[in-house]
Every structure is written in C-alpha cells, then in structure tokens.
C-alpha positions in Angstrom: -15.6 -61.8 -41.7 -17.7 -60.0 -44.2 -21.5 -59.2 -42.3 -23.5 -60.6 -45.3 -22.2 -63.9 -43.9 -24.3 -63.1 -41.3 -27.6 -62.7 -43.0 -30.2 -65.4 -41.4 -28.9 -65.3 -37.9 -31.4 -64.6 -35.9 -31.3 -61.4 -33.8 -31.1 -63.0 -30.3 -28.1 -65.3 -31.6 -26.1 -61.9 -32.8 -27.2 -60.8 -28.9 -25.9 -63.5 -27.3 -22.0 -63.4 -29.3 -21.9 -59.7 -28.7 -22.7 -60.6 -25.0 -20.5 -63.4 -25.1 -17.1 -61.7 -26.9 -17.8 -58.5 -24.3 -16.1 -60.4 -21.6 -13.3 -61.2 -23.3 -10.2 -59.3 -21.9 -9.3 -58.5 -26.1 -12.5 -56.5 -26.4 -12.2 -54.3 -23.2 -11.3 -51.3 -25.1 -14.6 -51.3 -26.4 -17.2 -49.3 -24.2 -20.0 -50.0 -26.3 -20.0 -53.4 -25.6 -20.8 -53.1 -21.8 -24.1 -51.2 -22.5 -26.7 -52.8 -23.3 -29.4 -49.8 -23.7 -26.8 -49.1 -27.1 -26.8 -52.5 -28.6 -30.1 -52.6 -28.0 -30.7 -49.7 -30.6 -28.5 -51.0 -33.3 -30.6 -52.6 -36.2 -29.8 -55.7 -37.7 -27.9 -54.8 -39.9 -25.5 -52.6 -37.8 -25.7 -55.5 -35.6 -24.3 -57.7 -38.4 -21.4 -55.4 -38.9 -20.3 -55.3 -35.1 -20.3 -58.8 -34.8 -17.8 -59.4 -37.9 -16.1 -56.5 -36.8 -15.2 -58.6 -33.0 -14.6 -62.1 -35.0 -12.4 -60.6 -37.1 -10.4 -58.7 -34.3 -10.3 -61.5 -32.5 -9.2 -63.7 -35.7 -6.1 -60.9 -35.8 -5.7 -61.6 -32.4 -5.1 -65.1 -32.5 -2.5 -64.8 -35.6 
C-alpha cells in the first residue's frame, strides 16, 4: 500500500488501525506498536507510512 493512498484519513482513524493491527499475533515483533507515548509523536505523515507499512505486511502474510 503506497501512504499517499492514505491522504484524507483522518488522524484518529490511522489511531484506531494501528491499535487495532497491534494485537495481531503477525505484528508482535514490532515493539513500537505497544507504546502509545511513541505513536503518539509520529506526525501524519509518518503515521501514513506505518500504517501501509502493517497492511502491506499483513497483505504478504496472507499470500
């Protein structure tokens, strides 16, 4: 997933996926999903980027 694809998501929604991928046994290797004080200083844009990053991990997963 390219981030751009991202561009008029609202903040909060890009919160919530993030939140919502984080339990996911696929994304346990990923510390920095399990602290909040972190995402919470990633702009939107680097917010973007992390959540195209987890779809399309877990897009390779599913292949």
């Amino acid at each position: 997933m390219n981030p751009a694809e991202l561009v008029g998501v609202d903040r909060a929604e890009l919160l919530r996926t993030v939140d919502d991928m984080a339990e996911l046994p696929l994304f346990q290797h990923r510390p920095e999903l399990r602290r909040p004080r972190l995402l919470a200083l990633l702009d939107d844009d680097a917010l973007r980027v992390l959540v195209a990053e987890l779809v399309a991990e877990f897009r390779a997963a599913l292949r």
